[in-house]
N, C-alpha and C positions, 0 to 999 in steps of 0.2 A: 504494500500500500504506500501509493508516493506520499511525502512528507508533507505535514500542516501548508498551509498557504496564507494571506495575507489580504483579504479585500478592505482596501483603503476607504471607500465609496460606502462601505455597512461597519466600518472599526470591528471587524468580526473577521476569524479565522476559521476558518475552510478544511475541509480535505474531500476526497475521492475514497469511496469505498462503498465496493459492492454493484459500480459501473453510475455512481449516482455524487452529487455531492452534499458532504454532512456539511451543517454548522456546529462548528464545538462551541467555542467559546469567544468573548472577547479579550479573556488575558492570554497571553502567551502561554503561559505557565500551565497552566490549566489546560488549553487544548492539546499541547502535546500531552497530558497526562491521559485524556480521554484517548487522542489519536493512537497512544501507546497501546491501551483498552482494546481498541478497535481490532487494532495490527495483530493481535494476540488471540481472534475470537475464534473458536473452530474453525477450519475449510470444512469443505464438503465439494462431493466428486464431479459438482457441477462446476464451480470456480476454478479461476483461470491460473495457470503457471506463473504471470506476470504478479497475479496478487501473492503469491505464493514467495516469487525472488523478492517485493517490493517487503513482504515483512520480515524475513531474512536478512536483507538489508540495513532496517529497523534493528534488527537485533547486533546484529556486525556492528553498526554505528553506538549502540548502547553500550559494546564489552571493549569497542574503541576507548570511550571515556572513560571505562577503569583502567585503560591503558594494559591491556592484555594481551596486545600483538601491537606492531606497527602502523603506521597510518598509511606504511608503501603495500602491506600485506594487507591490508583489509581492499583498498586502493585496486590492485588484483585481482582480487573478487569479484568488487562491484565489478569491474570495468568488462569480465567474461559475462557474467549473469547479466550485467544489460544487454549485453549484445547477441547473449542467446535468447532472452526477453523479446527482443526484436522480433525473431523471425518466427520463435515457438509459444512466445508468450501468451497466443490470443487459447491456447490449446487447453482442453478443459483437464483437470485434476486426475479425474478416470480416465482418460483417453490416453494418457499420456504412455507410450510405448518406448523399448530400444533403437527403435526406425527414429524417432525423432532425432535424436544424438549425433546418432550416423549419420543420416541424410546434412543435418548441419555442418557435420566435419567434414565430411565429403563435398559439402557445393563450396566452399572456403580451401584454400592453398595455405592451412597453418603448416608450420616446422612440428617434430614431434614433440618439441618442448613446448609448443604454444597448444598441441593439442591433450598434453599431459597435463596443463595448466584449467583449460576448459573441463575438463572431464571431473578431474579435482575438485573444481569450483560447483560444479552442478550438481555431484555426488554429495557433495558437503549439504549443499541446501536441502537436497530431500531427506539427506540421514537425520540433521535437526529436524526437519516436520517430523519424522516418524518419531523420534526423541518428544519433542513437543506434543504429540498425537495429535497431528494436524493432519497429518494422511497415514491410510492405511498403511504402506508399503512405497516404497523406493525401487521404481523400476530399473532405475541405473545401477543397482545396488552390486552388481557382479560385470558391471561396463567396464573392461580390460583398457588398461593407461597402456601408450605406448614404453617402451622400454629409452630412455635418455643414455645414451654415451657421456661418460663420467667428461668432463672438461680435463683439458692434458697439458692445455695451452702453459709453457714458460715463459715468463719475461725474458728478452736476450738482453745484454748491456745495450748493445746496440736501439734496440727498440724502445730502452727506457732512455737512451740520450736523446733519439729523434722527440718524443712527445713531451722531454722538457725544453728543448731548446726549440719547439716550434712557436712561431709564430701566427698569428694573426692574419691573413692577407687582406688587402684590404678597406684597412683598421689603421689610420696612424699612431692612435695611443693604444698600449700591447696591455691593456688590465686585465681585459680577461683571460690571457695568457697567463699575467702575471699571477693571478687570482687561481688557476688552476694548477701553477706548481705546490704551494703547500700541500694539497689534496693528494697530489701524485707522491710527495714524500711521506705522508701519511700512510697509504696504501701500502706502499714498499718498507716502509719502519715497521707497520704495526703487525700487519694483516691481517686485521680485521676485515667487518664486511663492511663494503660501501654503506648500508644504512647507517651503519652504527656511529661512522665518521661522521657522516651528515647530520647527525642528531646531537653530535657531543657538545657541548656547551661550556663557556668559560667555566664555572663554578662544577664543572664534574672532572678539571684536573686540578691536580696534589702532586706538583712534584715530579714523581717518575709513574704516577700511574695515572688512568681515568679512571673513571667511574661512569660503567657503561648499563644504562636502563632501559633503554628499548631495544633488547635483544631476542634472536631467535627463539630462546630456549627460555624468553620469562616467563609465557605459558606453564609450563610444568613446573619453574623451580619458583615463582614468585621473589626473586628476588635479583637486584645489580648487577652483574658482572664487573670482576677489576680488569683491568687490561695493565702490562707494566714497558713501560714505552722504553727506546731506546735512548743516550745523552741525545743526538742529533735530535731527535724528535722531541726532546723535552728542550732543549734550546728554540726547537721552532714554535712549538707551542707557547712557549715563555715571550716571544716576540709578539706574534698573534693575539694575544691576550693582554699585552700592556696597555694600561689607561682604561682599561673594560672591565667592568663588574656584571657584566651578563649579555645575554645573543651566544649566538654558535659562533665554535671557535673559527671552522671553515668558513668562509662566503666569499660569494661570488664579485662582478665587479661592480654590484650594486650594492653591495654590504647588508646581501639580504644571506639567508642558508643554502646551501648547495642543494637542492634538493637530486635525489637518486638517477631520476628519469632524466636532468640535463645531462649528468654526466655521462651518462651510456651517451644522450645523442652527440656529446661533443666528443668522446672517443670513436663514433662511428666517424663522424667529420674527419677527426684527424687520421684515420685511418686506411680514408678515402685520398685524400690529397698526399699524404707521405710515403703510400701504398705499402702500409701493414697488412698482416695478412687479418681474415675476419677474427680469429678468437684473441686478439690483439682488445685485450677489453679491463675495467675495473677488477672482476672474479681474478682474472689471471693472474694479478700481484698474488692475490691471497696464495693462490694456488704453487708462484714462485715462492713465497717469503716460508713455506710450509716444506718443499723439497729440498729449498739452503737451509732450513734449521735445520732440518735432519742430516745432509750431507757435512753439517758442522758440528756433529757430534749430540745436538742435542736429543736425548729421548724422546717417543712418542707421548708417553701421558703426560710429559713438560710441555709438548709443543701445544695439546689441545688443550692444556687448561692455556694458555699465552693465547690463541687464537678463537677461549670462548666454545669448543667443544664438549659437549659431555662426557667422554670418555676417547679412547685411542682408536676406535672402531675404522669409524670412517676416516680418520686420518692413513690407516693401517689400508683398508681398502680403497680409496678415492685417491686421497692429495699427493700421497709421498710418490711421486711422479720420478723415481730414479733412474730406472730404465729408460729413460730419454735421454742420461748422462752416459756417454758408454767410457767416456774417461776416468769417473769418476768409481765406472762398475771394475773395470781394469785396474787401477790402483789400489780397490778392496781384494780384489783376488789374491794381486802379489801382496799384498798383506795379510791374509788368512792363515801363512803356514807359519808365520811366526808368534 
């Protein structure tokens, strides 16, 4: 159910529900509490998938404000479920079939990762209805995810020199250039995830650590993460942060926050005019800073608590990307018999 609305002309707030429009109320306050009412009332197998994503949505946005996942990850959601909305939403609650799904993924040219992302997003909404007892059954409920190849991509020297020393074309003052190296040295000191950088805030570092809140894994653990940064990256952040008692540490050349999504489209940019190759992205720092600590001696269950994992699992199976080193594999050999 799309959100409260606003008619200026009756000082009265609105919404849609049920293909009709209510009046709630004239305070704010009050109509979403009623609107919230609404969003929450039983379906039934005549009502449509659209009213079905619209309160799901409602809900996603309510466990936003207990800050229980990310505003990029809820963001995700919405953005599949509206656009599956689109074309399946008029479709009624019983109707709803595995043809649907397919037919959708199939008239669209997604990658497997965009259609593992869809499939995700629309499994999640109907598990919560049945969770909520809002519908019988979850027909997607056994709707096979394609299978994702682990990302392999390493930063080379060479490809972290091109995208700090590039430029702007175009542009005679270079800020946003300039504005995108701290970020780049970030990625490569910490290896963290792009959100996490994007989110950090003057007042969540201390020193040699942050203090990292809106993370992956706050879901399950309810609680911070520390991160423990390197000198260079505490020199940077100590720069960054003088004269300022709050805002994000990162920003752009508007001195607003980096958010996630420019940076992916400025790394696709720069990677078009420098001619990186495509997995030349933000993940790949992480994915480098995770195969040097190992190749440097450091242990797995040091590396995933430093990089915010829950245990060595997926470090052990995804990141430690060695076998791409074959010099490195060569020097362990002739070291083995001694």
């Amino acid at each position: 159910m799309r959100k409260p609305f606003y008619v200026k002309s009756h000082n009265t707030w609105y919404c849609w529900h049920n293909g009709r429009q209510v009046k709630l109320s004239k305070c704010e306050a009050e109509a979403y509490k009623i609107w919230l009412s609404l969003s929450n009332a039983p379906f039934d197998a005549n009502r449509s998938l659209a009213e079905l994503i619209d309160s799901f949505v409602a809900h996603l946005d309510r466990r936003l404000e207990r800050q229980e996942f990310t505003a990029e990850y809820a963001s995700t959601f919405k953005y599949h479920l509206v656009n599956f909305s689109a074309v399946v939403g008029e479709q009624k609650i019983g109707q709803l079939r595995r043809h649907h799904l397919t037919e959708y993924l199939a008239a669209n040219q997604f990658t497997p990762s965009q259609e593992h992302r869809i499939i995700t997003a629309v499994k999640s909404c109907l598990n919560w209805a049945v969770a909520e007892e809002l519908v019988n059954r979850n027909p997607f409920a056994k709707y096979p995810r394609p299978k994702i190849k682990p990302r392999t991509k390493l930063i080379t020297p060479e490809e972290r020199a091109a995208l700090m020393t590039a430029r702007d074309e175009g542009n005679n003052d270079q800020r946003r250039a300039a504005s995108f190296r701290p970020l780049l040295i970030a990625l490569r000191h910490s290896g963290r995830r792009l959100g996490e950088i994007c989110n950090l805030h003057v007042d969540d570092v201390s020193g040699a650590t942050w203090t990292i809140h809106k993370h992956k894994t706050r879901r399950t653990t309810g609680k911070p993460q520390t991160a423990y940064t390197t000198p260079c990256l505490q020199t940077l952040t100590k720069i960054l942060r003088a004269n300022r008692s709050s805002g994000p540490v990162f920003t752009n050349s508007q001195g607003h926050r980096w958010k996630p999504n420019a940076v992916q489209l400025r790394f696709k940019r720069l990677r078009q005019r420098l001619g990186l190759p495509d997995p030349v992205t933000a993940h790949a720092y992480r994915h480098t800073y995770i195969t040097d600590s190992i190749k440097n001696g450091v242990d797995m269950n040091t590396v995933a608590e430093l990089v915010g994992h829950a245990n060595a699992k997926m470090i052990n199976e995804v990141y430690a990307h060695l076998g791409q080193d074959k010099e490195h594999l060569a020097q362990a050999a002739a070291k083995s018999i001694f």
